[in-house]
C-alpha positions as CSV (number, residue, x, y, z in Angstrom):
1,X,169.0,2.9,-72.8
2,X,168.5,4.7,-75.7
3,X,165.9,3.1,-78.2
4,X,165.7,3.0,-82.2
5,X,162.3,1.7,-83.6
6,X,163.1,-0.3,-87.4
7,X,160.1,-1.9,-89.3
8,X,160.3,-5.1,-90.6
9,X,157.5,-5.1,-93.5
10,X,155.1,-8.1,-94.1
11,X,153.0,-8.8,-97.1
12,X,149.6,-11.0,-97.4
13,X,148.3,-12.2,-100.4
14,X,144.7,-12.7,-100.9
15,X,143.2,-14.6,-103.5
16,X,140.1,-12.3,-104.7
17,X,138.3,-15.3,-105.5
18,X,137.8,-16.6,-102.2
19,X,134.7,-15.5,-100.8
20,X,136.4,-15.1,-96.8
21,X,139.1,-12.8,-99.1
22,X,136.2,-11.2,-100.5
23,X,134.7,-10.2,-96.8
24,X,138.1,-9.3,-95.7
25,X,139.0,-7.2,-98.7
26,X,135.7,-5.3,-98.8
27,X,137.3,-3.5,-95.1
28,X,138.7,-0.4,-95.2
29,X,142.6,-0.3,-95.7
30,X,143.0,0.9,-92.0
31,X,141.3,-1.9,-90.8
32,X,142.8,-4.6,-92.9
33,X,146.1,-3.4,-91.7
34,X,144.7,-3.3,-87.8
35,X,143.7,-7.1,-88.4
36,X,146.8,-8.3,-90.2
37,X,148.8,-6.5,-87.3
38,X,147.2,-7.9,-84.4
39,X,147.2,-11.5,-85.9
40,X,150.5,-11.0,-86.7
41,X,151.5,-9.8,-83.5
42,X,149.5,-12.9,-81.7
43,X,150.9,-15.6,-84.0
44,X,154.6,-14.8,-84.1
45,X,155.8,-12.9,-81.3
46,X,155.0,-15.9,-79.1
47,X,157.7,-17.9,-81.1
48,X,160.1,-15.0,-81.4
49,X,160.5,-14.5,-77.1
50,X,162.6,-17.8,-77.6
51,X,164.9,-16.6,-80.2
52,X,165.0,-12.8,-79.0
53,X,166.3,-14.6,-76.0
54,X,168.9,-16.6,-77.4
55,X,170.6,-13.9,-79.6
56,X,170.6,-11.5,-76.4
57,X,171.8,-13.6,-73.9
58,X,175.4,-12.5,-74.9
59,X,174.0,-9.1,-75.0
60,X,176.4,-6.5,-73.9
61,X,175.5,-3.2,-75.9
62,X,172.1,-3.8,-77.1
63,X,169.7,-6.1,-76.7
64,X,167.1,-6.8,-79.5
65,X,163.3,-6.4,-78.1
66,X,159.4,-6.7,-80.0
67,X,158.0,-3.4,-79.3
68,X,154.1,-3.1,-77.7
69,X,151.7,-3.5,-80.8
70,X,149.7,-0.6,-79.2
């Protein structure tokens, strides 16, 4: 099967004037992004294999998948 990779974009809001925003903001951009990623991945894709299955059991032409994280 051929793939095609899409992006579905997330945004966090921090408050600045929380100090555990604070710590998390004072990380470099790369590393914000690799810890908002990885909680992301850990949090949601766990309730998305239900639904992913649901909308492709019917699946004849394509079937909707969440790619590695890695």
């Amino acid at each position: 099967m051929k793939k095609i990779a899409h992006h579905l974009k997330f945004v966090t809001e921090f408050d600045e004037t929380n100090p555990i925003a604070k710590h998390f903001l004072a990380q470099d951009e790369l590393t914000q992004v690799a810890i908002l990623e990885d909680l992301l991945y850990s949090v949601i894709v766990p309730e998305l294999e239900p639904i992913l299955a649901k909308v492709n059991e019917r699946g004849t032409y394509a079937i909707l998948k969440v790619a590695d994280n890695k």
